[in-house]
C-alpha positions, 0 to 999 in steps of 0.5 A, a space after each residue: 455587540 454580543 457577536 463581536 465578543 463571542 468571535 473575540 473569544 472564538 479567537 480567543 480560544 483559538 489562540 489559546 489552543 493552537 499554542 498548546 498544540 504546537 507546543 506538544 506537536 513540538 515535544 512530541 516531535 522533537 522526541 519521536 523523530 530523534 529516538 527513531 531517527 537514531 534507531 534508523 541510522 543505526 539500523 540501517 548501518 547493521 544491514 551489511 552485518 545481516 542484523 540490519 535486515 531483521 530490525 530495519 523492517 520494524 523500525 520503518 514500520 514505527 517510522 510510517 506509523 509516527 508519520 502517519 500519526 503527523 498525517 491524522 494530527 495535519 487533517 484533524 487539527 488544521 484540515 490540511 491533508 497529507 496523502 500517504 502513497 505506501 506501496 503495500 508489502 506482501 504478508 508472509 514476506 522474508 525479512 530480506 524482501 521486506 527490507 528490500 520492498 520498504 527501502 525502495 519505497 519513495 513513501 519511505 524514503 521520504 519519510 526518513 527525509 522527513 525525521 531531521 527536518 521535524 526534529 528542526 524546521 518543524 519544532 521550529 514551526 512548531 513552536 512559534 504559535 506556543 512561543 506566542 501565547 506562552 512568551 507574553 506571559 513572562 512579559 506581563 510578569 516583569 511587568 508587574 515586578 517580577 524583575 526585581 528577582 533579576 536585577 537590584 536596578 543597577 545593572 541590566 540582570 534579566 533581557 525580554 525579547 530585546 528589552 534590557 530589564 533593569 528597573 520598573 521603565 524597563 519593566 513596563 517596555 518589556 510589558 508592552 512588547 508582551 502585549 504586542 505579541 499576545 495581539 500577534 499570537 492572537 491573530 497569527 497562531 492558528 496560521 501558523 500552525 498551519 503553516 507548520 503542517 504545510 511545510 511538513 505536506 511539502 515533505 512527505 506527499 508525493 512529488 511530481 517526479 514520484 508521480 512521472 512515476 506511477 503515470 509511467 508504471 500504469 503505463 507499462 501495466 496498461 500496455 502489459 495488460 492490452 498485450 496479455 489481452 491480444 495473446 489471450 484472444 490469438 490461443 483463444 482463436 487458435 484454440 477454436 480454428 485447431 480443436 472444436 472448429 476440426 473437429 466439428 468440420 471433421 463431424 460434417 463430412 461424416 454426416 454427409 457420408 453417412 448420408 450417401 451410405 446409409 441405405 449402400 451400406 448400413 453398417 459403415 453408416 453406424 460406425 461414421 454415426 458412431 464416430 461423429 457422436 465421439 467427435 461431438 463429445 470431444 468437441 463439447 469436452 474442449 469447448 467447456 475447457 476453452 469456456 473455463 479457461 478463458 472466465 470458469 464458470 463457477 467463479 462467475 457463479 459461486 465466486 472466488 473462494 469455491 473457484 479455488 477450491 475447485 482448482 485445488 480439487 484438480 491438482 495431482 498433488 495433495 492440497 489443503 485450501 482456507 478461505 476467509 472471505 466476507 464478500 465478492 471483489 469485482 469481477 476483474 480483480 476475482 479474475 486475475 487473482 484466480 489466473 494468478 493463483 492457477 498460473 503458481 499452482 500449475 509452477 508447484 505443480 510443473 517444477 517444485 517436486 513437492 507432493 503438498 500445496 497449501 493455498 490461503 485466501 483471505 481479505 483483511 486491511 483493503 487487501 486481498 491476500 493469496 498465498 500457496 505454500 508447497 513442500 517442494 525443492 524451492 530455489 523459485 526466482 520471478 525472473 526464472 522463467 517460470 511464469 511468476 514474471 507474467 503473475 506479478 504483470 498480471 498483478 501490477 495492473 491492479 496495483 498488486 504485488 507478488 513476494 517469493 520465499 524460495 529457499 534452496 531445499 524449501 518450503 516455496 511460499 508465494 504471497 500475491 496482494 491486490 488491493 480491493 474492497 469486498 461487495 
């Protein structure tokens, strides 16, 4: 008996509870989705004025911030979760990148979707589980003689539901119609509210077109990276075969020469001796380039951040390298983020005609951000050839993204961000 009252009153409260929820699910929705529905409307409206391009970023920022808001509510309340799949957008990006970056973003565009159906179906929704705890109430006090504020009995002055309340038989009909839907709300309001945050999954998780998507671009960066791979094996093979393998060759037959000749003429000895030491010294020297080129050793040793500032040692242009790095990535992220970064520094180096490079490495919100910021002419474009198109394929396999600042005349900024967590 005792535990049938403690569920009684479990159910009770949940009932009572889930109706307050709705009911300010329904305000708070009904507001926030109108003011930003509005603000992106017009927004968006002002974007072939050159306004638009400033202030739309922010209001899809506010967007994405009111969804996700939904998403925490959707997982703490009911336990339906609602995935948010937003592509990341590069820090330091131009306003006009980030426009162009959030609106192609199916997550965002779903979230626009979204904003007139919670501002309908979903206050809708919203409101039944309240309606059923609430309306009862209004029921109940007809009952008790509240009608007698409406009507003086000769004519129908007041409906509940559809009850025409026109004297106390009436208001007693009108009672018990109240009591049948408190019994209703007290079994189907936390449905209910599930039901208003499975119709609002239905809306902003990803569909399987968006999905045929992302299959198709890991697709493309897979098959970009397996391609990058074989390319990389052919240098490393005709690396080998045209400098270190000659040159050891070379150094062989000088030896065997120095052999016959070593007690016919001493002295020409001494110079192929000579000139077999300088061969395995230059042999030596391309072997260590080849090793660094293909995992430098002090990125395997010392990690990311002093393997930057050793490669920003190297450049012949001014440089000024900051790190902020709480940790270590995983191997394969540090490696392409350095073969990235090396890849935009040797660009600055080869065709900005700046003689100042800038490089910030830092890790903050799951993403690993670099950004190399030169003095030069500007005018960089990634489909200009200029490597950048490899770095952003380099990226993609890690679902990074590259933005480029170029302005004719300058500064150059290129921001690359991996996602990664830090050891």
């Amino acid at each position: 008996m005792e535990t049938q009252r403690t569920e009684i009153q479990a159910r009770a409260r949940d009932m009572v509870v889930s109706g307050a929820r709705g009911l300010a699910l329904a305000v708070v929705g009904m507001a926030g989705s109108v003011t930003l529905f509005v603000l992106a409307t017009v927004s968006l409206a002002l974007i072939p004025a050159g306004v638009g391009i400033v202030t739309t970023p922010w209001v899809l920022t506010a967007v994405r911030a009111f969804a996700n808001a939904r998403r925490i509510v959707a997982a703490q309340w009911s336990g339906i979760r609602i995935p948010a799949a937003y592509r990341p957008v590069p820090e330091g990006a131009t306003p006009w990148a980030r426009c162009r970056l959030m609106l192609g973003d199916p997550a965002t565009r779903r979230d626009l979707v979204w904003l007139p159906f919670d501002m309908t179906v979903g206050f809708v929704t919203a409101m039944l589980p309240a309606a059923l705890v609430l309306y009862p109430v209004e029921g109940f006090a007809l009952a008790l003689g509240l009608w007698r504020v409406f009507t003086d009995g000769s004519y129908v002055g007041w409906w509940y539901g559809f009850v025409p309340v026109s004297g106390q038989g009436t208001a007693l009909l009108a009672g018990a119609l109240a009591a049948v839907l408190l019994v209703g709300g007290y079994r189907l309001s936390p449905l209910l509210l599930r039901v208003h945050f499975r119709i609002t999954r239905a809306v902003l998780a990803p569909g399987h077109g968006e999905l045929a998507e992302r299959v198709r671009v890991l697709t493309e960066t897979r098959r970009d990276a397996v391609d990058t791979s074989a390319a990389e094996l052919r240098r490393i093979e005709r690396d080998l075969h045209d400098g270190a393998q000659a040159r050891l060759v070379a150094m062989g037959m000088d030896l065997g020469t120095v052999e016959a000749l070593i007690e016919k003429d001493p002295a020409r000895a001494k110079e192929l001796l000579a000139q077999a030491r300088k061969s395995s010294a230059d042999a030596l020297t391309e072997l260590r380039d080849l090793v660094r080129g293909i995992h430098p050793p002090v990125l395997a040793e010392r990690g990311l951040g002093d393997a930057v500032r050793a490669l920003a040692l190297r450049l012949p242009l001014v440089s000024e390298v900051s790190v902020e790095l709480a940790g270590r990535a995983d191997a394969p992220v540090e490696s392409a983020a350095y073969f990235a970064l090396s890849e935009v520094l040797t660009n600055a180096v080869k065709h900005s005609g700046a003689d100042r490079v800038w490089v910030d490495l830092h890790h903050a919100d799951g993403m690993l951000r670099l950004a190399v910021t030169d003095n030069g002419k500007g005018g960089a474009r990634i489909d200009a050839g200029t490597g950048l198109a490899g770095v952003e394929r380099r990226l993609g396999t890690f679902d990074g993204v590259l933005a480029v600042s170029s302005p004719a005349g300058g500064p150059t900024m290129v921001t690359m961000e991996i996602p990664c967590a830090l050891s």
